[in-house]
C-alpha positions as CSV (number, residue, x, y, z in Angstrom):
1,X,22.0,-1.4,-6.6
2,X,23.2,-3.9,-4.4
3,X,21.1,-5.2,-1.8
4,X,21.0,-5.8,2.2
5,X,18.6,-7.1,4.2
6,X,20.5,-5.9,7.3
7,X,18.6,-2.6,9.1
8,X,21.1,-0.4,10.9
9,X,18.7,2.6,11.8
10,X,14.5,2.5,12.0
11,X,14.5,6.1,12.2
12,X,13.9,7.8,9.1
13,X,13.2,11.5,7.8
14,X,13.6,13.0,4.6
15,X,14.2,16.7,3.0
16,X,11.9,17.4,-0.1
17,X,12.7,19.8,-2.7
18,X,9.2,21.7,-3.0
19,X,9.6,22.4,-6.9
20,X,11.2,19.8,-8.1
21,X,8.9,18.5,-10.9
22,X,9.8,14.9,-11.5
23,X,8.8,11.9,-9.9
24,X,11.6,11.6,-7.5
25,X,10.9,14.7,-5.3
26,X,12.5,13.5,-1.9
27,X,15.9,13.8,-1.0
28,X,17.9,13.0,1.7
29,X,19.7,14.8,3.9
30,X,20.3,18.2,3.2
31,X,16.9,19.4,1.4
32,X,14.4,22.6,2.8
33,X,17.1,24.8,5.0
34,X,13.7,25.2,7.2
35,X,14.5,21.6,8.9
36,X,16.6,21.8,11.5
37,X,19.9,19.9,11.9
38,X,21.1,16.8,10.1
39,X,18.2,14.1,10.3
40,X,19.0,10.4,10.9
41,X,17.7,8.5,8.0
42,X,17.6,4.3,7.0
43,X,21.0,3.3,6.1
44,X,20.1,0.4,4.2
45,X,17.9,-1.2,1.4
46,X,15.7,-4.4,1.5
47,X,15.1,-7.4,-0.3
48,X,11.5,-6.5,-1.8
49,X,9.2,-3.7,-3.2
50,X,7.9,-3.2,0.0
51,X,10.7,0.3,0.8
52,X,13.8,1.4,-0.7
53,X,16.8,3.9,-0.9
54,X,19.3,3.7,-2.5
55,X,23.1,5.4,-1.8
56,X,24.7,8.6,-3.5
57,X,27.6,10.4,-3.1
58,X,26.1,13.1,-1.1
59,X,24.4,10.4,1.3
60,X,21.4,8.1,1.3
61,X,18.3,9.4,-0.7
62,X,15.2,7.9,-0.8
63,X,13.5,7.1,-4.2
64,X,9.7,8.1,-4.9
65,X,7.5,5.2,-5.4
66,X,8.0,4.9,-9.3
67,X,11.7,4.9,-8.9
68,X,12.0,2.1,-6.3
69,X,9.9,0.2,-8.4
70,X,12.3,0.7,-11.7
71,X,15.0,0.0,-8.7
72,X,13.8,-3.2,-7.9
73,X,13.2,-4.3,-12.0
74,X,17.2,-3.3,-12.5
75,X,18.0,-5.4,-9.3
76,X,16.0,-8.6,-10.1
77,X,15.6,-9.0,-14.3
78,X,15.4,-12.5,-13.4
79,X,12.0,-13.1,-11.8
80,X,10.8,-9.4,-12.8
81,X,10.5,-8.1,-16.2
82,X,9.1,-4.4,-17.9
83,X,5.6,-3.7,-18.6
84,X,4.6,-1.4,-21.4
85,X,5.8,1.8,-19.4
86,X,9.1,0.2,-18.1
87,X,7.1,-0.3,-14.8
88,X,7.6,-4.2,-12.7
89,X,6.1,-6.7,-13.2
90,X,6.5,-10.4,-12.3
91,X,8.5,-12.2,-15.5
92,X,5.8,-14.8,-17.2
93,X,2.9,-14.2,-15.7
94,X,-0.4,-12.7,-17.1
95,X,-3.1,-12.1,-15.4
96,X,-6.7,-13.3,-16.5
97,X,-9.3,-11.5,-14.6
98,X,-13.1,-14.1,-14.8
99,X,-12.0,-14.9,-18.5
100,X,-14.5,-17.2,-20.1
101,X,-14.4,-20.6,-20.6
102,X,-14.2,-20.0,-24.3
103,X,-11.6,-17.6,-24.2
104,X,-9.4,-20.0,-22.1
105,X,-10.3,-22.2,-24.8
106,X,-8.1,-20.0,-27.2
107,X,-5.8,-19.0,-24.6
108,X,-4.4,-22.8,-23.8
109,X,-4.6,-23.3,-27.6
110,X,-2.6,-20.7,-28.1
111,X,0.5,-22.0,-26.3
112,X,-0.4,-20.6,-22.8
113,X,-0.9,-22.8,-19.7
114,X,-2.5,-22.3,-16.6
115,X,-0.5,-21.8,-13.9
116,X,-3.3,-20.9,-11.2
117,X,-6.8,-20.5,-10.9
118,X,-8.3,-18.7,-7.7
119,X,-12.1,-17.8,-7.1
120,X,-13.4,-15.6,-4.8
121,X,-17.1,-16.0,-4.4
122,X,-17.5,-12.6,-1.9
123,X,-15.8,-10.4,-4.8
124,X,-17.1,-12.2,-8.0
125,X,-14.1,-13.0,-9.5
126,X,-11.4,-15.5,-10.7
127,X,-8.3,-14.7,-11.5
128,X,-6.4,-16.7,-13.5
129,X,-2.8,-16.5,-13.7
130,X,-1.6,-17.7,-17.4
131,X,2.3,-18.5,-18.4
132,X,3.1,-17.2,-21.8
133,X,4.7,-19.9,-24.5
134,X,8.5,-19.8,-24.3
135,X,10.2,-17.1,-25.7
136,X,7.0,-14.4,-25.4
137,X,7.7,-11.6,-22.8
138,X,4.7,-10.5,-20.9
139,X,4.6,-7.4,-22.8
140,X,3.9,-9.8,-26.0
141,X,1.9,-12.2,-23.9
142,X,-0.8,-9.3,-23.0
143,X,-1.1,-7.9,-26.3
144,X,-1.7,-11.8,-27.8
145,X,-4.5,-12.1,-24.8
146,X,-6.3,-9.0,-25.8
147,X,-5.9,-10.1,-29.4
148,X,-7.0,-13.4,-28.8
149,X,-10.6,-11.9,-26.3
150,X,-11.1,-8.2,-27.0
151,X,-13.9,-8.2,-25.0
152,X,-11.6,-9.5,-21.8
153,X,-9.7,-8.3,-18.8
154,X,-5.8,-9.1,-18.9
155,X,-3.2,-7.3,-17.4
156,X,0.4,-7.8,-16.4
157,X,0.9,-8.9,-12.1
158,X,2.5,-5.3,-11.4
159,X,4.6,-4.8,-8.5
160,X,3.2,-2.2,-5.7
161,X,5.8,-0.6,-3.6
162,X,5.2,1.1,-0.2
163,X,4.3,5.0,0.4
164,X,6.6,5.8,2.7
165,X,10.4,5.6,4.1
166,X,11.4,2.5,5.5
167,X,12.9,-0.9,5.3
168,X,12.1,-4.3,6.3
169,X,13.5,-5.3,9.0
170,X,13.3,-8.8,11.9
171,X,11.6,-12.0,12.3
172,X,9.1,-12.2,14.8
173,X,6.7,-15.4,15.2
174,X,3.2,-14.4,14.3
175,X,0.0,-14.5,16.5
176,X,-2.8,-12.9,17.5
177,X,-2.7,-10.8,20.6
178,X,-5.4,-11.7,23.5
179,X,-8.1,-9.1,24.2
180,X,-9.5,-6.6,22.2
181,X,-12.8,-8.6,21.5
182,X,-15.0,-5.5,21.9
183,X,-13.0,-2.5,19.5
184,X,-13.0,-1.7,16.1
185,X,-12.4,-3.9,12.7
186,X,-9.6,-2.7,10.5
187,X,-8.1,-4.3,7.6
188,X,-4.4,-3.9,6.7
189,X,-3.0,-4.8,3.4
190,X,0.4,-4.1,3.4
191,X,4.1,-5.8,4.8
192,X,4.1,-8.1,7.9
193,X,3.2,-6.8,11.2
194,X,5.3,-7.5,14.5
195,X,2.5,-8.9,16.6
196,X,4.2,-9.3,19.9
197,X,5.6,-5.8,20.1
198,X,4.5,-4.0,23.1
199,X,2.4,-1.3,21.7
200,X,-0.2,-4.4,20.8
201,X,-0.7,-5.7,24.3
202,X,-4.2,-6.2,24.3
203,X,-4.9,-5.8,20.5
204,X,-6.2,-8.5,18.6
205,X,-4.1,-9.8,15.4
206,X,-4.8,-11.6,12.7
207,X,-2.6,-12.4,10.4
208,X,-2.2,-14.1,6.8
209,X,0.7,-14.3,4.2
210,X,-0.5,-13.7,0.6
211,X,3.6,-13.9,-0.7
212,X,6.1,-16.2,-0.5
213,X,7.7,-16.4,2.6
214,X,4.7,-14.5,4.4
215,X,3.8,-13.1,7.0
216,X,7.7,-11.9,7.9
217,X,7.1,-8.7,10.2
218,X,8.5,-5.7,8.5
219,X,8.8,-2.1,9.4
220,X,6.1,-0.7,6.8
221,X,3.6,-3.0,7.8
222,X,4.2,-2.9,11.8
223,X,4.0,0.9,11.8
224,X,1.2,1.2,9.3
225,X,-0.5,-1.3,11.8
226,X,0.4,0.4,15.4
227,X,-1.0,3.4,13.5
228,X,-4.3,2.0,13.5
229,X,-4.5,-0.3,16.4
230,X,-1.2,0.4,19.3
231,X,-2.9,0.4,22.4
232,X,-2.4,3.9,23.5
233,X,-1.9,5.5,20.0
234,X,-3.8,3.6,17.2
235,X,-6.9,5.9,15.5
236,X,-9.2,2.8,15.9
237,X,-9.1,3.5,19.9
238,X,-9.2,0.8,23.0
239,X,-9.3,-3.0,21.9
240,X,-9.2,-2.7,18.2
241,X,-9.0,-6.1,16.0
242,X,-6.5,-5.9,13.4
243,X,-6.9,-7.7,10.2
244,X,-3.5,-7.8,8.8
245,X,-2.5,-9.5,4.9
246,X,1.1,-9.7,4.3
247,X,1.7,-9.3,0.5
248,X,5.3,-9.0,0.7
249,X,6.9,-11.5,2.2
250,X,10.1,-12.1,0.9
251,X,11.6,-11.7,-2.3
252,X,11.4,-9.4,-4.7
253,X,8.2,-10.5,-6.4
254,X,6.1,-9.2,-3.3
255,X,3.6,-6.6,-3.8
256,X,2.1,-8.4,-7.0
257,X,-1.4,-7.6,-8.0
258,X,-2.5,-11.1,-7.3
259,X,-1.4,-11.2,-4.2
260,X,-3.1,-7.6,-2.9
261,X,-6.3,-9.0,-4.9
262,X,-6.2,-11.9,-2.9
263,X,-5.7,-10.2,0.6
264,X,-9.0,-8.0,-0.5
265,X,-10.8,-11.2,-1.1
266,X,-9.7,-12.3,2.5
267,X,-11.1,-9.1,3.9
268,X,-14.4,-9.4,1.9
269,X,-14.8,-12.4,3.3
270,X,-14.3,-11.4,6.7
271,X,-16.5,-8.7,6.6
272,X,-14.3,-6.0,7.5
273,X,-15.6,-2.4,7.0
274,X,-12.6,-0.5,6.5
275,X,-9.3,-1.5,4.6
276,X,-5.9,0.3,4.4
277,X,-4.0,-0.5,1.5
278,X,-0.4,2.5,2.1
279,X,1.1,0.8,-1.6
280,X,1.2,2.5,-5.0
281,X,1.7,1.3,-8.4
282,X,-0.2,1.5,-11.5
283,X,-3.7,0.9,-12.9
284,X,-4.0,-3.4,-12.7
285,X,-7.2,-4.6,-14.3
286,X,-7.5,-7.2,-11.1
287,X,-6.8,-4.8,-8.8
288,X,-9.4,-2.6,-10.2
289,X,-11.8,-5.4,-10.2
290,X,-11.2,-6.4,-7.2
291,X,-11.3,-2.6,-5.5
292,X,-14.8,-2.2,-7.2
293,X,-16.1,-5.1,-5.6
294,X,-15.1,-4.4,-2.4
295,X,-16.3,-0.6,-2.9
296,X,-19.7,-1.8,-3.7
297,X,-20.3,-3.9,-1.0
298,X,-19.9,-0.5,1.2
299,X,-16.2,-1.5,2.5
300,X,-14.1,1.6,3.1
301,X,-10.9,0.6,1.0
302,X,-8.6,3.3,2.3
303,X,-5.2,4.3,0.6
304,X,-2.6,6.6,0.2
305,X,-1.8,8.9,-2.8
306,X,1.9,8.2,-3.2
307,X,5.1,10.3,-2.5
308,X,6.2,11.0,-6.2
309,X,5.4,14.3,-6.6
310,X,2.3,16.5,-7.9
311,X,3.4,16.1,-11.2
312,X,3.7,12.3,-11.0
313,X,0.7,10.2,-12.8
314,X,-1.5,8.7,-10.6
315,X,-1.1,6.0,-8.5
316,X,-3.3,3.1,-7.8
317,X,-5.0,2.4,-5.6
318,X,-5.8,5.4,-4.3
319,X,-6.9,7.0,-7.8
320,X,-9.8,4.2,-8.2
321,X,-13.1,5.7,-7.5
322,X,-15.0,4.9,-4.5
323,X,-11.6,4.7,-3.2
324,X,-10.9,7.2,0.4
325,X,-7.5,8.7,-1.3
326,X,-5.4,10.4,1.8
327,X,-2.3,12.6,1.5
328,X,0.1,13.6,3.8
329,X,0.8,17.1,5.8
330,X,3.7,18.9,8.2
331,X,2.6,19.7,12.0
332,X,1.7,23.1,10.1
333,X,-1.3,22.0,7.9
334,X,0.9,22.3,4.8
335,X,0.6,20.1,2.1
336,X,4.0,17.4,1.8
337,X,5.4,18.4,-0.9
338,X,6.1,15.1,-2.4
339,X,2.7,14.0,-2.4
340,X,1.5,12.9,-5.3
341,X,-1.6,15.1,-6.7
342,X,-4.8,13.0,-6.7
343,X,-8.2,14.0,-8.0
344,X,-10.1,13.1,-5.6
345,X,-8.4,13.5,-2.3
346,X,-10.6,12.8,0.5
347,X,-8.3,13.8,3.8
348,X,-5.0,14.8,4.8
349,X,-3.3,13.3,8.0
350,X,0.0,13.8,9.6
351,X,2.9,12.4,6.9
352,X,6.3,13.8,8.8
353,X,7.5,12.8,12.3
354,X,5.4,10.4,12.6
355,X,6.1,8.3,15.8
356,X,5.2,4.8,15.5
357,X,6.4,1.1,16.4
358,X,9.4,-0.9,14.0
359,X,10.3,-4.6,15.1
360,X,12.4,-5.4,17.7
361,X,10.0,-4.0,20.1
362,X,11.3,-0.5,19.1
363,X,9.7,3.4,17.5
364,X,10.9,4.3,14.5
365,X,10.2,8.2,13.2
366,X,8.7,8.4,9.5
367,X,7.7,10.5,6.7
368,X,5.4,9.9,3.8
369,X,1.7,9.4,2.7
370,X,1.7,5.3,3.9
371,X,1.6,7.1,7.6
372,X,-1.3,9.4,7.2
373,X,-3.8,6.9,5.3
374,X,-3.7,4.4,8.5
375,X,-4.9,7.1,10.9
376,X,-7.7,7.3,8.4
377,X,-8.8,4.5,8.3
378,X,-8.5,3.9,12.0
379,X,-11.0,7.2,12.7
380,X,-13.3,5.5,9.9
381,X,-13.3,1.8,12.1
382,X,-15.2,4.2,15.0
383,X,-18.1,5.3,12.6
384,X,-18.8,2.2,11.2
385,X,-19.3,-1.7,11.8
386,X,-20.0,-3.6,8.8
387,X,-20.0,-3.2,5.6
388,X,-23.0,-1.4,3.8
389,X,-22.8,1.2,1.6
390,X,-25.4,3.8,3.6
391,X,-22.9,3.3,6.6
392,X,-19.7,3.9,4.8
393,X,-21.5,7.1,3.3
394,X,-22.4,8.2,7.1
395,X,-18.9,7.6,8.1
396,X,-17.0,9.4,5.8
397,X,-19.5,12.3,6.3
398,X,-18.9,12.4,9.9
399,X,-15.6,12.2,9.8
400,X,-15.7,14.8,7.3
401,X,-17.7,17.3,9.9
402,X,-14.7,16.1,12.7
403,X,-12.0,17.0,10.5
404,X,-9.7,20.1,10.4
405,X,-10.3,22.6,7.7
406,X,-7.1,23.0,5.9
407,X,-6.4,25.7,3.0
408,X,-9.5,27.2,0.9
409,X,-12.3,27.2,3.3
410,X,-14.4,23.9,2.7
411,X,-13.5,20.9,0.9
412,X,-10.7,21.0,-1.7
413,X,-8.3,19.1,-3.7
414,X,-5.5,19.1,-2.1
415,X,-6.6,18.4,1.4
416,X,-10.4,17.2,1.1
417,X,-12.5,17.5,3.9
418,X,-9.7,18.6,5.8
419,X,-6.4,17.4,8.3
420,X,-8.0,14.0,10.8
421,X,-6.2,13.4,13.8
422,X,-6.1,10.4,15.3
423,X,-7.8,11.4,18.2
424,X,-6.3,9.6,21.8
């Protein structure tokens, strides 16, 4: 699949087939007959994990999380490699989550060499990232770790891709936006955000690049951020303060693991009480150490369950516990039907025509779970202030009594406690 960093269109929309049982359950056009007319969609792809679609015969169709992902692998086999399941990761790099001193020991001994150490003193851990000898793929390099220190934590640097459907677009120079001193506090991990697009007047926008080339303002990022803190629109309400870690970047090895663990050690440190992380990809022993951490010291680490389909295996983060898993619904209260199932779904929020800002100063229409989980975490901001686990309880309790009952009276599994709006 060739690849363009070019975006013609920012307005995207997608037909889902309802019963279509594999991963890839969104199609575009010409899906549910219920839609009306011929929807204007992306019309290219982009240079990194952060969105992607790819073209067919019949048009442009987007591809579930899982099959950007393998996407991006086929595109890029020189600085991204398989894992175990086929799944990206980035070529010659193992992660080492607080290994011992010991079992670096046997590590360096072995033929590996450390290519970076970093500590983070608010989560409690140090991740080290080891290069494997030559000639040993990561999938050889993990097994030789665990062989080598049962008892330790080493995983591959997976790839995350982006919950929702659109590219990356613009370059915009980054910095924070006067006013706001009094609002909400919101972390965003996710692409780069297009601070000086009108919808932020008066926000407040910090911003850090966790990738190479970072923080490049994308469309993900900017609309997952105007969702939470656009001053007329955003869930957080008036004068929010916006927290923003770009993990993408440029390139195709954005989205690692280390570099979303090391925007959540950012946010521990600042203290920020709610976190919106709208990216999917598998179980990452750093990334599940470093979302425990972050859980226990009662920060709301919000995410989105995926678009690959109900019969899809779970996606991470958002299937960690502690973790506020939200899914996505129609104007109707009905369930996308490309969301991925999740066990422990905690709300639902508005995942199709969503209306929200895309570089260049400009709105971009959007479907998919990345756009319901920011509204989320927006309403949670209001409830709480800091991080402590008795307030985080409070808040998702109240926002629980706000929300909108949706199927099955009470709490269920497919919608939780119920739809949230974002409430401007």
């Amino acid at each position: 699949m060739a690849l363009r960093k070019k975006v013609h269109v920012l307005v995207v929309a997608v037909c889902a087939v309802a019963l279509a049982p594999a991963a890839d359950a969104q199609l575009l056009p010409g899906g549910l007959p219920s839609l009306p007319g011929r929807l204007p969609v992306v019309s290219d792809v982009v240079d990194g994990a952060e969105d992607r679609t790819t073209r067919t015969a019949q048009g442009v169709r987007d591809l579930a999380g899982l099959d950007r992902l393998k996407a991006l692998l086929r595109a890029n086999p020189r600085v991204l490699e398989p894992d175990d399941q086929g799944r990206p990761v980035v070529r010659g790099e193992v992660l080492a989550v607080s290994p011992s001193p010991e079992a670096l020991r046997r590590a360096l001994d072995a033929g590996f060499v450390e290519a970076r150490r970093e500590r983070s003193g608010e989560l409690g851990i140090e991740l080290v990232t080891l290069t494997p000898p030559r000639g040993m793929d990561a999938r050889q390099a993990v097994r030789r770790l665990r062989a080598l220190d049962p008892s330790g934590d080493y995983d591959f640097n997976h790839i995350y891709a982006g919950a929702g459907l659109v590219g990356v677009a613009g370059l915009a120079a980054m910095a924070p936006a006067a006013g706001g001193a009094a609002g909400a506090r919101v972390g965003l991990v996710d692409g780069g955000v297009e601070a000086s697009h009108p919808d932020f007047r008066g926000v407040a926008i910090e911003q850090r690049g966790f990738a190479k080339g970072a923080p490049k303002a994308g469309t993900h990022g900017t609309a997952a951020a105007s969702l939470i803190a656009a001053r007329d629109y955003g869930s957080a309400g008036p004068g929010a303060r916006l927290l923003a870690a770009d993990v993408y970047g440029v390139g195709p090895t954005g989205g690692s693991a280390s570099a979303i663990v090391g925007a959540l050690a950012w946010m521990s440190a600042a203290k920020v009480p709610v976190v919106n992380v709208s990216l999917v990809g598998p179980d990452n022993g750093a990334l599940r150490a470093a979302v425990k951490a972050l859980v226990g010291q009662g920060v709301l680490v919000v995410a989105a369950v995926g678009n690959d389909g109900p019969a899809a295996p779970p996606l991470y983060p958002a299937s960690y516990p502690g973790v506020i898993a939200v899914t996505g619904v129609d104007k109707r209260g009905r369930a996308l039907p490309e969301a991925s199932a999740n066990g422990q779904v905690a709300f639902a929020a508005l995942g199709t025509e969503v209306r929200a800002a895309a570089p260049g100063g400009r709105k971009a229409t959007l479907r998919g779970t990345s756009f319901a989980a920011p509204v989320v975490a927006g309403r949670l901001a209001r409830l709480t202030s800091s991080p402590d686990p008795a307030k985080a309880r409070a808040a998702v309790a109240a926002l629980g009594r706000q929300a909108k009952d949706l199927g099955a009276p009470g709490p269920d599994r497919t919608f939780g406690a119920g739809e949230v709006e974002a409430g401007r």
